[in-house]
C-alpha positions as CSV (number, residue, x, y, z in Angstrom):
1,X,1.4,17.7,32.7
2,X,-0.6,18.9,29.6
3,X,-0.1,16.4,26.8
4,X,1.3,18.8,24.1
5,X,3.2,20.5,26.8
6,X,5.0,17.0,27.3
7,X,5.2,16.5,23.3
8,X,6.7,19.8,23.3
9,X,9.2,18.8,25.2
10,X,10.1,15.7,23.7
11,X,10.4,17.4,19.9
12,X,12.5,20.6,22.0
13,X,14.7,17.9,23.4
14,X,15.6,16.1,20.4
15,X,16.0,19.1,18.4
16,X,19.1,20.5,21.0
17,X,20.4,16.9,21.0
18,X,20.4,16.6,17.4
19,X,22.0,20.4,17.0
20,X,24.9,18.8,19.3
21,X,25.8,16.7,16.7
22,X,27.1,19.2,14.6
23,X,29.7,20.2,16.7
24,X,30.9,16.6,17.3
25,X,32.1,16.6,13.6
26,X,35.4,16.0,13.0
27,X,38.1,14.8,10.2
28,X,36.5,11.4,10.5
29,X,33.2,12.7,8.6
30,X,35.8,14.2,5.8
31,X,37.3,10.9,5.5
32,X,34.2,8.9,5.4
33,X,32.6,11.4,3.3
34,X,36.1,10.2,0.9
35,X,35.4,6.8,0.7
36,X,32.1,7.2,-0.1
37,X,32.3,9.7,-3.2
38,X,35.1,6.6,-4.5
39,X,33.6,3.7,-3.7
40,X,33.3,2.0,-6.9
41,X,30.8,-0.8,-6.0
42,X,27.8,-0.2,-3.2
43,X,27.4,1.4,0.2
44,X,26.4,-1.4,2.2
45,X,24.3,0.1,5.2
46,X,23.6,-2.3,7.8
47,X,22.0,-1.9,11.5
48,X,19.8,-3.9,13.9
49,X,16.8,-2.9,15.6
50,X,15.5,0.7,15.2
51,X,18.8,1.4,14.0
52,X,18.3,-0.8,11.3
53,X,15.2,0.5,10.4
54,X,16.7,4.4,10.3
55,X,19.6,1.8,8.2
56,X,17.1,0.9,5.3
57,X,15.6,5.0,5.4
58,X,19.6,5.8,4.6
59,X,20.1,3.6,1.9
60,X,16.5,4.7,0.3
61,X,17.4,8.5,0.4
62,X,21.5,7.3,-0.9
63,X,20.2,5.4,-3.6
64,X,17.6,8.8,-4.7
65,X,20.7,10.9,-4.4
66,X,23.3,9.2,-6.7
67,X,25.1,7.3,-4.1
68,X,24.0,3.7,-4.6
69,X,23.4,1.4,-1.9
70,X,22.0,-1.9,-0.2
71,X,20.8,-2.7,3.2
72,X,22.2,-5.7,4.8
73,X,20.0,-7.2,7.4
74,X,22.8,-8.6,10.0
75,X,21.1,-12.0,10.9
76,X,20.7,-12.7,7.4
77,X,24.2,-11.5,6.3
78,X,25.4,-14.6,8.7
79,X,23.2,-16.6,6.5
80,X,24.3,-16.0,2.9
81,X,23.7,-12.5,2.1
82,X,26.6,-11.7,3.0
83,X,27.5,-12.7,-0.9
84,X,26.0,-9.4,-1.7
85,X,29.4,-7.4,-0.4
86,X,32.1,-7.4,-2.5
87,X,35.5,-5.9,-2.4
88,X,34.5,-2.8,-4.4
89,X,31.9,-1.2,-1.6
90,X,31.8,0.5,1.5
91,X,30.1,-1.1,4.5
92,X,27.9,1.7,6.8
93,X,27.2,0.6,10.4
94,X,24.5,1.9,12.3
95,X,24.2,1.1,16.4
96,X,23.6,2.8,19.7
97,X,25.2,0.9,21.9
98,X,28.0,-0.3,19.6
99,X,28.2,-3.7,21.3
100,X,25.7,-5.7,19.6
101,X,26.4,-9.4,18.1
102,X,25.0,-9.5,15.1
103,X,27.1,-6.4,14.1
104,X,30.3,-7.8,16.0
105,X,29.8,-11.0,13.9
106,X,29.8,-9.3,10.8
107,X,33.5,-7.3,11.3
108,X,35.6,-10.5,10.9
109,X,34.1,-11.1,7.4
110,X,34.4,-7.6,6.3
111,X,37.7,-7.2,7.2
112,X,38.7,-10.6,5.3
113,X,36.8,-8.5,2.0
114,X,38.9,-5.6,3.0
115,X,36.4,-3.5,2.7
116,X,36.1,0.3,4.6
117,X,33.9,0.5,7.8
118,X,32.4,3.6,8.8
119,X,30.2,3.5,11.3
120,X,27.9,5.8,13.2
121,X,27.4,4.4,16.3
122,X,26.0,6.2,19.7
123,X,29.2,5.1,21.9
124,X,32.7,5.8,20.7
125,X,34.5,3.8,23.3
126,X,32.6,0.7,22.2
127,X,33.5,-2.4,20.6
128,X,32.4,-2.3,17.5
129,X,33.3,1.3,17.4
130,X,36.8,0.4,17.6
131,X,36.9,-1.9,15.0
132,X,35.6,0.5,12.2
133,X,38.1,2.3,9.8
134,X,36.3,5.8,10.9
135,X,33.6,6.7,13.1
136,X,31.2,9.4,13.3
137,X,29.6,10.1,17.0
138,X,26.2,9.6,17.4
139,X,26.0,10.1,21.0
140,X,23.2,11.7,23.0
141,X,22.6,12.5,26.4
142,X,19.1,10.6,26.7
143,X,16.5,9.5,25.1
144,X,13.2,11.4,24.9
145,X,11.0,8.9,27.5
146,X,11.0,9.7,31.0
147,X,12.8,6.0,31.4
148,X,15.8,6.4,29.3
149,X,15.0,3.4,27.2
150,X,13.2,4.1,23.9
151,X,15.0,4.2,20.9
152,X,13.9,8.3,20.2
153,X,16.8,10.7,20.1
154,X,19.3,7.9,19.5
155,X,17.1,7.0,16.1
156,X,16.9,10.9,15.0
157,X,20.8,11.0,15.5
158,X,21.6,8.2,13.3
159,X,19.4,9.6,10.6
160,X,20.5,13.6,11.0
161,X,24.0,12.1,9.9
162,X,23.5,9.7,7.0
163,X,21.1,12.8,5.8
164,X,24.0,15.3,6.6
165,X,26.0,12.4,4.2
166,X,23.7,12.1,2.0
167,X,23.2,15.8,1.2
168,X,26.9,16.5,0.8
169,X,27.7,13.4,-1.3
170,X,25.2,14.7,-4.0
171,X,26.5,18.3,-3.9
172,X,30.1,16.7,-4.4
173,X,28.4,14.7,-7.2
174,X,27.1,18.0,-8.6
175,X,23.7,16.2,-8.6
176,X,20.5,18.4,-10.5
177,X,16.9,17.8,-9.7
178,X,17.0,16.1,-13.4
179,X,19.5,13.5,-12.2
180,X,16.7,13.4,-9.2
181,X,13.8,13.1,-11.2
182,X,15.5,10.5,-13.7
183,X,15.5,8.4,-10.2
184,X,11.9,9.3,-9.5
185,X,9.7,9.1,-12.7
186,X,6.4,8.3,-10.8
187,X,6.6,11.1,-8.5
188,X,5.3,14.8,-9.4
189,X,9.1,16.2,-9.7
190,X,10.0,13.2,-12.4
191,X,6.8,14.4,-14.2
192,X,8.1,18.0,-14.1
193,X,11.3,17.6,-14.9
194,X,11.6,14.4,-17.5
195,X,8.1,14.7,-19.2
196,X,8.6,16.8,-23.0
197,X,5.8,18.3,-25.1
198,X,6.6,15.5,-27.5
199,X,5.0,13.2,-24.5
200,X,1.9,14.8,-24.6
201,X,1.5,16.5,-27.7
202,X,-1.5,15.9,-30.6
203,X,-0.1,14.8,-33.9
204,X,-1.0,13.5,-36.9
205,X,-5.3,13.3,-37.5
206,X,-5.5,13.9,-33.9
207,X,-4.1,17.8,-34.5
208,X,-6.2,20.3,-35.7
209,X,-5.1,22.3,-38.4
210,X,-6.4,24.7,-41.4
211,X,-4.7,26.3,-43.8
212,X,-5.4,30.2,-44.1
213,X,-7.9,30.3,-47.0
214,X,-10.2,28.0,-45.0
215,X,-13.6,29.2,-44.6
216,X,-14.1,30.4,-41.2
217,X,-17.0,27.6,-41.0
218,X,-14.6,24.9,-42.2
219,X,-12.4,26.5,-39.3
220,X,-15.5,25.8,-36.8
221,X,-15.5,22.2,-37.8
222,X,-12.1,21.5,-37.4
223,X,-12.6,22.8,-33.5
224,X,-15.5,20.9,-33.1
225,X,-14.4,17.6,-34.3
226,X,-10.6,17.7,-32.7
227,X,-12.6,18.8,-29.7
228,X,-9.3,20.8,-28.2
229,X,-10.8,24.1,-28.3
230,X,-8.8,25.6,-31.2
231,X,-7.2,25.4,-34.5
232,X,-3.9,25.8,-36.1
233,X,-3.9,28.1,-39.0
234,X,-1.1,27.6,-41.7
235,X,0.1,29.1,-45.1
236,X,0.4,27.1,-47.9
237,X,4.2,26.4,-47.4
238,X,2.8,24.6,-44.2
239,X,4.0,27.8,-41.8
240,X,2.2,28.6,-38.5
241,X,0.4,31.6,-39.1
242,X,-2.5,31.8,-36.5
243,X,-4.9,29.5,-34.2
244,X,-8.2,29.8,-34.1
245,X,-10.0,29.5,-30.9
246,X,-13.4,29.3,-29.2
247,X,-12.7,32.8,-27.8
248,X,-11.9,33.8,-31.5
249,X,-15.3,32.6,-32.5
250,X,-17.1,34.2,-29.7
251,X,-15.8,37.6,-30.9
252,X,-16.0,36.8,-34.2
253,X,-19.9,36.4,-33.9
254,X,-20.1,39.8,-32.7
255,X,-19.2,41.2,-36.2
256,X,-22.1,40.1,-38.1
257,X,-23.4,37.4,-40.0
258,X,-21.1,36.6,-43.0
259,X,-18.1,35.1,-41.0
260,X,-18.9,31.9,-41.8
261,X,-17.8,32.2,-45.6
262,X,-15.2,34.3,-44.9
263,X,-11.3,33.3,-45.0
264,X,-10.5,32.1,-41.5
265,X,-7.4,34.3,-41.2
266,X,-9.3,37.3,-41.0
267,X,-10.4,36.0,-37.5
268,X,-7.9,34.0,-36.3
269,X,-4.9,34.9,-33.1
270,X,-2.1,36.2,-35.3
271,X,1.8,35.8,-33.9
272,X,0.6,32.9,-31.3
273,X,2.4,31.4,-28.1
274,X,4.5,28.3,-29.7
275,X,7.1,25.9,-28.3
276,X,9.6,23.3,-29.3
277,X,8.9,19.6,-29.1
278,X,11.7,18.9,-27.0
279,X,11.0,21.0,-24.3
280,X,9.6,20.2,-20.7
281,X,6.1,20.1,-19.8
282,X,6.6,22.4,-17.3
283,X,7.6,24.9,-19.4
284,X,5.0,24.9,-21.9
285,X,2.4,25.1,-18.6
286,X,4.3,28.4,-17.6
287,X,4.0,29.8,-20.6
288,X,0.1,28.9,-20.6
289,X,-0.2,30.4,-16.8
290,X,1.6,33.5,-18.0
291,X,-0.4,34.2,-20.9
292,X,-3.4,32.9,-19.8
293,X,-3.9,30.3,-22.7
294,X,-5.0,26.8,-22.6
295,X,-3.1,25.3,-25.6
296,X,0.0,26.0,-27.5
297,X,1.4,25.1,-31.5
298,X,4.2,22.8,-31.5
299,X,6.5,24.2,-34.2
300,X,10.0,22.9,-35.6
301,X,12.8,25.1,-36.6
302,X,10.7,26.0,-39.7
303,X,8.0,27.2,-38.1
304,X,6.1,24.2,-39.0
305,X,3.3,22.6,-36.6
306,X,4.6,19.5,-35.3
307,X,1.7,19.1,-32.8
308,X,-0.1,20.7,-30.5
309,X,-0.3,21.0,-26.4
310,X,-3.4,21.5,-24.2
311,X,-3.7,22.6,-20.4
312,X,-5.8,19.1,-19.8
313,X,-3.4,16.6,-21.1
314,X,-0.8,18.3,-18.7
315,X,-3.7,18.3,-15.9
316,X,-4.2,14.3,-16.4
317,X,-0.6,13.6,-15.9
318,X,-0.5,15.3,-12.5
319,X,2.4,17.5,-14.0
320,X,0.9,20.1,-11.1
């Protein structure tokens, strides 16, 4: 058989095995679903095998998603850790076969801690099965390999419904993309959604800034030396006015000669593109995309530069 015909099959398999498991949902994923949105300590996720491997991925994507959690590795849990449960959390099993030992060992000392079991486990007549508080089936027909034997479709299972969890414990939360991001500060969406202009902003000597009966040379200057491409104009209550810009200067050479001693404001951008300190990044790089601008004037609610913006401080933060 062709090699991507085979892989075909393999991915078209587990897809209709994993679409099964939607219709094997019953009150036991409301209840579960319950505990989980009260549980005042930790969800402690624990599996063996590949199932605890799909165990750690659930308690990564619960922790992301405002549910927090632990994995318990079961051999080590009958070796101390199991200290880390206490009477406040939940305990999520993961297994196939539902009749492994290291999970059966663990059951006794849960249910001392009287804490809820839920497990997801492949076989609902199993052992272990029947010792959790509520189960939710995980049960397939076979695994993708021609043997029957490799964890595959068993593994996708597990993880289709701590995701299916997961996903509707963080709508019940109400949970934004800022509560995401807030758990995510290193990764692009943290640096959309947490970073403010007031991150990234020039201030102080570093922002460049005229007042409007500069001399269009000692505007020049000011552009040269704050090397950002522009200048903020002012009045002499300290108002935003105007910018000057490069593109300003290239026009303004057109019209003769004498610029140079002349007042600034006769050249500069009149009315231009501002925003608040306090608002995101992202939004001051919309409005640069929209208007086609590299740099914007940081104002208060007086209309008074605070600082100022530019495209390539957003660029070196990876904001996009």
């Amino acid at each position: 058989m062709n090699r991507r015909e085979r892989a075909r099959q393999v991915i078209k398999s587990q897809a209709k095995q994993v679409g099964r498991l939607a219709e094997k949902l019953d009150e036991s994923f409301d209840h579960a679903l319950d505990i989980l949105f009260s549980c005042k300590g930790r969800v402690i996720v624990t599996g063996i095998g590949k199932s605890g491997i799909i165990a750690r991925k659930i308690t990564g994507t619960f922790n992301s998603t405002g549910t927090p959690s632990m994995f318990l590795h079961p051999s080590e849990g009958m070796h101390g850790d199991l200290g880390i449960v206490t009477p406040d959390d939940v305990v999520l099993i993961l297994s196939k076969s539902g009749d492994t030992d290291e999970l059966s060992q663990l059951i006794p000392p849960f249910k001392r801690l009287a804490v809820p079991i839920i497990g997801i486990v492949g076989n609902t007549d199993s052992p272990l099965a029947e010792k959790c508080d509520y189960v939710l089936n995980a049960g397939i027909d076979s695994e993708a390999d021609e043997f029957n034997l490799v964890p595959t479709t068993s593994s996708t299972a597990e993880l289709v419904l701590g995701d299916a969890l997961a996903v509707v414990l963080l709508e019940m939360r109400g949970f934004s993309p800022e509560d995401f991001a807030l758990r995510h500060p290193g990764g692009a969406l943290g640096r959309r959604l947490l970073l403010q202009v007031s991150d990234l902003m020039h201030t102080g000597d570093e922002m460049p800034i005229v007042k409007e009966s500069a001399l269009t040379k000692d505007a020049i200057i000011e552009v040269s030396t704050k090397r950002l491409g522009v200048t903020i104009v002012v009045d002499d209550s300290g108002r935003l006015t105007g910018i000057f810009t490069d593109g300003d200067l290239r026009r303004t050479v057109e019209q003769g000669n004498d610029f140079l001693v002349k007042p600034v404001s006769k050249y500069m951008t009149q009315n231009p593109k501002t925003i608040p300190a306090d608002s995101l990044v992202e939004k001051a790089l919309s409005i640069m995309e929209t208007h086609s601008i590299t740099s914007l004037a940081v104002v208060d609610s007086d209309g008074k530069p605070t600082g100022l913006i530019h495209l390539h401080d957003i660029l070196k933060r990876k904001v996009v």
